[in-house]
C-alpha positions as CSV (number, residue, x, y, z in Angstrom):
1,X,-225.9,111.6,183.1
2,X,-228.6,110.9,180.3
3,X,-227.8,111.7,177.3
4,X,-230.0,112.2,174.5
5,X,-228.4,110.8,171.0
6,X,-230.1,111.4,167.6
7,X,-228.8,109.1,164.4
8,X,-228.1,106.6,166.6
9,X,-229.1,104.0,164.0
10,X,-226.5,105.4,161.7
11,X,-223.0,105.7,161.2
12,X,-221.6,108.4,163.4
13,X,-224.3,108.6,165.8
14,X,-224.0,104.8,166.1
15,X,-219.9,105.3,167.4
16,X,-220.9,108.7,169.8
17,X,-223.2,106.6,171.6
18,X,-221.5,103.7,172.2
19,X,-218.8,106.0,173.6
20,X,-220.8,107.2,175.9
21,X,-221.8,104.2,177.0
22,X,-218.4,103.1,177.4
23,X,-217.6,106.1,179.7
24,X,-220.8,104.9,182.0
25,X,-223.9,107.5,180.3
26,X,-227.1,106.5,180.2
27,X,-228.8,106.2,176.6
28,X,-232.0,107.6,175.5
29,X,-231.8,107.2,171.7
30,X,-234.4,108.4,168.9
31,X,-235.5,105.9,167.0
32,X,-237.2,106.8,163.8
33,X,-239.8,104.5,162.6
34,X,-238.7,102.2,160.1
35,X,-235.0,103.1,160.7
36,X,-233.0,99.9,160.7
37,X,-231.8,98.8,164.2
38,X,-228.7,97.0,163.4
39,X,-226.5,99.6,164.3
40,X,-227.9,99.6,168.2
41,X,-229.0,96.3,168.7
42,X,-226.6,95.6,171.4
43,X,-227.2,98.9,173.3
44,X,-228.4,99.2,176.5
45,X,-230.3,102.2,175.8
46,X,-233.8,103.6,176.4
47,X,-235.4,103.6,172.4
48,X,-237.9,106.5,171.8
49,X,-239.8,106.7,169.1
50,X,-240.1,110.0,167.2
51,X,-239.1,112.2,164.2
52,X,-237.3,114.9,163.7
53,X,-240.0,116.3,161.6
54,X,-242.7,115.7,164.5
55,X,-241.2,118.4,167.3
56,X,-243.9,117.1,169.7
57,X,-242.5,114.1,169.3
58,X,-238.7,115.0,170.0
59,X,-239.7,117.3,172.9
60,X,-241.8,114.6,174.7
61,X,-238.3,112.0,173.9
62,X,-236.2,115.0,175.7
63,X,-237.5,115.0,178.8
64,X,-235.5,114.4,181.8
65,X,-232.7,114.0,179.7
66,X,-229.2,115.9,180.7
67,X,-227.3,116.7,177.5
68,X,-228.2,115.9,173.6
69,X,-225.9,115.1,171.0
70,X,-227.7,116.4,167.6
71,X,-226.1,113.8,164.9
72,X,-229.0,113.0,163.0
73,X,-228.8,114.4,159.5
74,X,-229.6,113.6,156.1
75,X,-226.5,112.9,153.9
76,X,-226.4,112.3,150.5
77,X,-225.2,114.1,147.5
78,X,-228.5,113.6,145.5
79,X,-232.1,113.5,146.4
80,X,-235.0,113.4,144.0
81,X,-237.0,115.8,146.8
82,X,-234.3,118.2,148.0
83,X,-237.4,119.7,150.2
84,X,-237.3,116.4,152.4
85,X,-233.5,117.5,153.1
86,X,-234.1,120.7,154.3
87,X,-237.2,119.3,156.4
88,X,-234.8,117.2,158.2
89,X,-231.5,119.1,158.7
90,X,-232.5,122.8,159.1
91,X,-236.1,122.4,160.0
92,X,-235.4,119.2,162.7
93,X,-232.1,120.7,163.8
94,X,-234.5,124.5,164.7
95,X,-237.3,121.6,166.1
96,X,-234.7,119.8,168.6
97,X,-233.0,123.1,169.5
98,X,-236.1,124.5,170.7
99,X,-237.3,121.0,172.8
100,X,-233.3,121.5,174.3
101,X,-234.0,124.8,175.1
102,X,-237.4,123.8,176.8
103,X,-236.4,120.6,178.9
104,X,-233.5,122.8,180.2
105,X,-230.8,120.7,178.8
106,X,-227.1,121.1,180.1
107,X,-225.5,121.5,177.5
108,X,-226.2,120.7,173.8
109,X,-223.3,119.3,171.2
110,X,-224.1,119.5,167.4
111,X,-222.8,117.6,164.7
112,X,-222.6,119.7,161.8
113,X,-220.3,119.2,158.8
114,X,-216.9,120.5,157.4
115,X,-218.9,120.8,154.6
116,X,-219.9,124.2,155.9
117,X,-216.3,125.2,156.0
118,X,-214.7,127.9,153.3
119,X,-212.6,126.3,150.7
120,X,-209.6,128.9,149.2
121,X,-207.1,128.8,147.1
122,X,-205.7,125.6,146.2
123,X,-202.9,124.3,148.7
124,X,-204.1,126.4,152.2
125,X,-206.0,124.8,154.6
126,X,-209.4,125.5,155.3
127,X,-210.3,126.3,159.6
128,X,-213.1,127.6,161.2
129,X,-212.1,131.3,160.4
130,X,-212.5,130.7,156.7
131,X,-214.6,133.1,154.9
132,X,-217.6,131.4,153.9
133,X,-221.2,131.8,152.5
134,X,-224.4,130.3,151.7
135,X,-223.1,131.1,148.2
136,X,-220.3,128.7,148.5
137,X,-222.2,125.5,149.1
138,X,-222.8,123.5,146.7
139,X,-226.3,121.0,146.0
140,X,-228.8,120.6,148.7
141,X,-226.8,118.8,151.4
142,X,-224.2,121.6,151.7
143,X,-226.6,124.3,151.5
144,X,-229.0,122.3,154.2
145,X,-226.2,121.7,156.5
146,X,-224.9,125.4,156.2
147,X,-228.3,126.4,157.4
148,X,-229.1,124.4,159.8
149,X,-225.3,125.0,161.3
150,X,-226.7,128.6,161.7
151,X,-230.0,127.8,163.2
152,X,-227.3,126.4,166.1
153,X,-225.6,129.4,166.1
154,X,-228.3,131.2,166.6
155,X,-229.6,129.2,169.4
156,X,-226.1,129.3,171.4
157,X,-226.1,133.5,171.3
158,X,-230.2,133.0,172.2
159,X,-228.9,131.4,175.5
160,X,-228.8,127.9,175.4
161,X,-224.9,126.0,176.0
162,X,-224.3,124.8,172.8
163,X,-220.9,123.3,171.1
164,X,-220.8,122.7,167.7
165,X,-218.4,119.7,165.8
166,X,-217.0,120.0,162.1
167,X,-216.6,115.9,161.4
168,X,-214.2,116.0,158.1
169,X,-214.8,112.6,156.2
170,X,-215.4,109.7,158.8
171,X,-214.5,106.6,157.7
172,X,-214.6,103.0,159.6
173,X,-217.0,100.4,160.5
174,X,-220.5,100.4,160.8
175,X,-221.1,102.6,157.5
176,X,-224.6,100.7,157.3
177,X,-226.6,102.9,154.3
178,X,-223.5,103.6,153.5
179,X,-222.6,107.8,153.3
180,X,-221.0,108.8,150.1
181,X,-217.9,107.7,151.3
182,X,-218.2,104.6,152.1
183,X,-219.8,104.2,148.8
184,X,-216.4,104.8,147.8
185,X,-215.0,102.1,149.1
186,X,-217.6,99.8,148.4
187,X,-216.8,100.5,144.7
188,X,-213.5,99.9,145.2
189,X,-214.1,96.3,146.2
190,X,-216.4,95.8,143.9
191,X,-213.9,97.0,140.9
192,X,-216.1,100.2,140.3
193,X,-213.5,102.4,140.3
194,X,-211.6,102.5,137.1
195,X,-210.0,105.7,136.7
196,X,-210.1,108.8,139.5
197,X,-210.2,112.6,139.4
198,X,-208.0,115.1,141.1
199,X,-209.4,116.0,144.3
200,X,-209.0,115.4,147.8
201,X,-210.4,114.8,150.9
202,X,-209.6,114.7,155.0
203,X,-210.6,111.4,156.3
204,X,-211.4,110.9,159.9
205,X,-211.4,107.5,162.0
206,X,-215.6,107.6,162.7
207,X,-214.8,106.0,166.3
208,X,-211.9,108.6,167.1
209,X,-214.8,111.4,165.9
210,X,-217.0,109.9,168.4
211,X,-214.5,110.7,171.2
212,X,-214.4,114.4,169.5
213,X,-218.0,114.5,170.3
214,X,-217.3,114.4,174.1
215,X,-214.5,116.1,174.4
216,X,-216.6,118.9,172.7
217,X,-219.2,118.3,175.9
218,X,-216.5,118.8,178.5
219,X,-214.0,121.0,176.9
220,X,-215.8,122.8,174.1
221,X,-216.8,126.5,174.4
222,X,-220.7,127.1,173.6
223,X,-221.5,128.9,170.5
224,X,-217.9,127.6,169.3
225,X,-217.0,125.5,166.0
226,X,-214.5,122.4,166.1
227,X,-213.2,120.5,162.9
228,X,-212.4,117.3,163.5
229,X,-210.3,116.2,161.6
230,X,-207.6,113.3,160.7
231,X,-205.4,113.0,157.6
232,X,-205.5,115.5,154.1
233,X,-205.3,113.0,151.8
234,X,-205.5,113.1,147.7
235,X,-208.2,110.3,146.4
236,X,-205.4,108.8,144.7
237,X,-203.7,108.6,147.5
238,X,-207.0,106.8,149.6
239,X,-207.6,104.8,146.5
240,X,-203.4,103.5,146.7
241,X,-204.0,102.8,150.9
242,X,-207.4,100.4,149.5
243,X,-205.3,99.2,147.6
244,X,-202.1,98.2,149.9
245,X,-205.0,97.3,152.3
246,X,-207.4,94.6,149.7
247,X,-204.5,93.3,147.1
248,X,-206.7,95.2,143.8
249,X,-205.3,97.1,141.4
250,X,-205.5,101.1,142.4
251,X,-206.5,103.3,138.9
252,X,-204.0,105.0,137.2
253,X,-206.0,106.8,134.9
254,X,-207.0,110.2,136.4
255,X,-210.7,112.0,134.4
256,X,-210.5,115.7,134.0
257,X,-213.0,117.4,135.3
258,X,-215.0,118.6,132.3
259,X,-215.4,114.8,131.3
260,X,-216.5,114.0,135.0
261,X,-218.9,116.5,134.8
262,X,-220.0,115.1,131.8
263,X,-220.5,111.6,133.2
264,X,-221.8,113.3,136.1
265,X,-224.9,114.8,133.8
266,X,-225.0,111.6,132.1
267,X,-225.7,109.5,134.9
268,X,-227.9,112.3,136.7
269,X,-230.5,111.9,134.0
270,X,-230.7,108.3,133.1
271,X,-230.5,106.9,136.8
272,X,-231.4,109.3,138.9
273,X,-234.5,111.1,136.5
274,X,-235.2,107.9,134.4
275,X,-234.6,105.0,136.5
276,X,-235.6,106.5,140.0
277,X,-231.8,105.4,141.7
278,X,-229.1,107.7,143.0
279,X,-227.0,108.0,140.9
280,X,-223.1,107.0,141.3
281,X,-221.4,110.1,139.7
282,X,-223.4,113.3,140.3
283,X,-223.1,116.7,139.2
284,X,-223.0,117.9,142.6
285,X,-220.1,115.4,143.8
286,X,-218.0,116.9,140.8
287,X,-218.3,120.4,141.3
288,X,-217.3,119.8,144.7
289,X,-214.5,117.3,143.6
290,X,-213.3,120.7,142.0
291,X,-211.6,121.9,145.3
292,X,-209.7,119.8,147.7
293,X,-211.1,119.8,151.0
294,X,-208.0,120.1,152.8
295,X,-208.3,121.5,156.8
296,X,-206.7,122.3,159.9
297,X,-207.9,120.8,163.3
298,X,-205.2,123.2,165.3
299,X,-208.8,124.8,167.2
300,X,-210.1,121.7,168.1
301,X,-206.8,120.2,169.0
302,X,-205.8,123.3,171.8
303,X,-209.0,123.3,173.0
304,X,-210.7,119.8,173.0
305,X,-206.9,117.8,173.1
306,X,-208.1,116.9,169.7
307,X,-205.1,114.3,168.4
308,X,-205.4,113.6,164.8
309,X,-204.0,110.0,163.4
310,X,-203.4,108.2,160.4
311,X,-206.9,106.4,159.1
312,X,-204.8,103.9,157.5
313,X,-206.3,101.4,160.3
314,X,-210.1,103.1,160.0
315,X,-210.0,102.0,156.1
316,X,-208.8,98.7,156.9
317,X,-212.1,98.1,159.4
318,X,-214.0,99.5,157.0
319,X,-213.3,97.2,154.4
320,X,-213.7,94.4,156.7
321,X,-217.0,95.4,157.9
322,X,-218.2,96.1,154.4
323,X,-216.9,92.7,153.0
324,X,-218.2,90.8,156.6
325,X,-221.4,92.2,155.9
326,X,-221.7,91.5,152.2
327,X,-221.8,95.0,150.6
328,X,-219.5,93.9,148.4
């Protein structure tokens, strides 16, 4: 089998294809140009240059190929162009579908986000049945990923086999930009983190996610949605585990949310609008702090054998790799 993997260079796509290769696929990967290789310098995998944004490009890289896992995306929770977002997850994501759909590929798994996912009332758990919107997404990354997650949709009831996968939080080694949650941890070890609001996440171990992805392939039913997810867990709570895992102090002081949002403006306009950095609180990250993004995996786990487990040992690698690698 040949299996097409986009994102490669990054932090899930790194884990989904090495797991391929450990069950014996062949690698095409798509190599932007001036991604950092790191991430796939040990591969043994065919390299093909392209851009998501250049569909010649990705439809010339797909031929011959067997399946495609569609990880690439653009994830950050502020952007001074939220245009070049869109351009990469909606308008890539329709670009790559339709190359899939002309190279006659297998079967198609894309990674969309539990982002997308409706969040209720405070203490249920969100699934794949949740009543949801375009209205409910919040900043540019949710809205661009709840797009583009219909642009897939869309392409499965058009004809071509397509599964899609809900990653919750994936955490573990690896992280190499790193995603907004890794920035978390980074923080942490750098003593960043002096005081916490009341939210929560699910974290997922990035490698276990990876096996998701091909479960999805065998098991997964086209047109379908799978969250995969691992442990509901308060930030307190993650910030207590860094804590039992590095020897620092974990914050006791928990921010409301009006002064986080506060800070949240504050930073917005003199890093991100002044000084030209992302910022590290921003408005978009608060608002969605608001709700806890607590799931259930019970689809995934009768159809895919989806396990969930505790990421107590994914935190711990990802402080290693973060502190082996001198991010902090």
């Amino acid at each position: 089998m040949l299996a097409f993997v986009t994102g490669a260079t990054g932090f899930v796509g790194s884990h989904v294809a090495r797991a391929l290769a450990e069950q014996g696929a062949d690698l095409r990967l798509l190599v932007r140009p001036g991604s950092n290789p790191k991430n796939i310098a040990d591969l043994k995998a065919d390299l093909a240059a392209g851009d998501l944004r250049d569909p010649a490009s990705v439809e010339k890289a797909l031929s011959g190929c067997d399946v495609l896992f569609h990880v690439a995306a653009d994830y950050r929770l502020w952007v001074r162009d939220p245009g070049e977002m869109y351009r990469i997850n909606v308008e890539g994501t329709r670009a790559i579908l339709e190359a899939a759909r002309k190279n006659r590929l297998r079967r198609v798994v894309y990674t969309s986000s539990v982002a997308t996912m409706g969040f209720g009332e405070p203490g249920t758990l969100a699934d794949e049945n949740s009543p949801v919107s375009l209205d409910h997404m919040i900043g540019p990354y949710k809205r661009s990923k709840f797009m583009a997650e219909q642009v897939a949709i869309e392409a499965a009831r058009s004809g071509i086999d397509l599964v899609i996968v809900n990653p919750t939080t994936p955490v573990g080694e690896r992280d190499i930009k790193p995603t907004p949650t890794g920035r978390i941890i980074v923080d942490f070890l750098k003593k960043k983190f002096p005081a916490y609001i009341d939210t929560g996440l699910n974290l997922v171990a990035v490698d276990e996610c990876a096996l998701g992805h091909l479960a999805a392939l065998e098991k997964g039913r086209s047109g379908e949605r799978y969250i995969l997810g691992g442990e509901n867990l308060t930030l307190k709570q993650i910030l207590d585990k860094l804590a039992a895992i590095t020897g620092l102090p974990s914050p006791k002081v928990r921010v409301p949310y009006l002064v986080a949002l506060g800070t949240g403006v504050v930073d917005e306009i003199f890093t991100g609008r002044i000084r030209g950095r992302e910022p590290r609180a921003t408005i978009d990250a608060v608002r969605m702090g608001r709700q806890k993004m607590f799931i259930s995996s019970a689809k995934a786990e009768r159809d895919l054998g989806w396990k969930p487990v505790p990421v107590a040992a994914a935190l711990r690698r990802a402080v290693e790799w973060f502190q082996d690698n001198q991010y902090a």
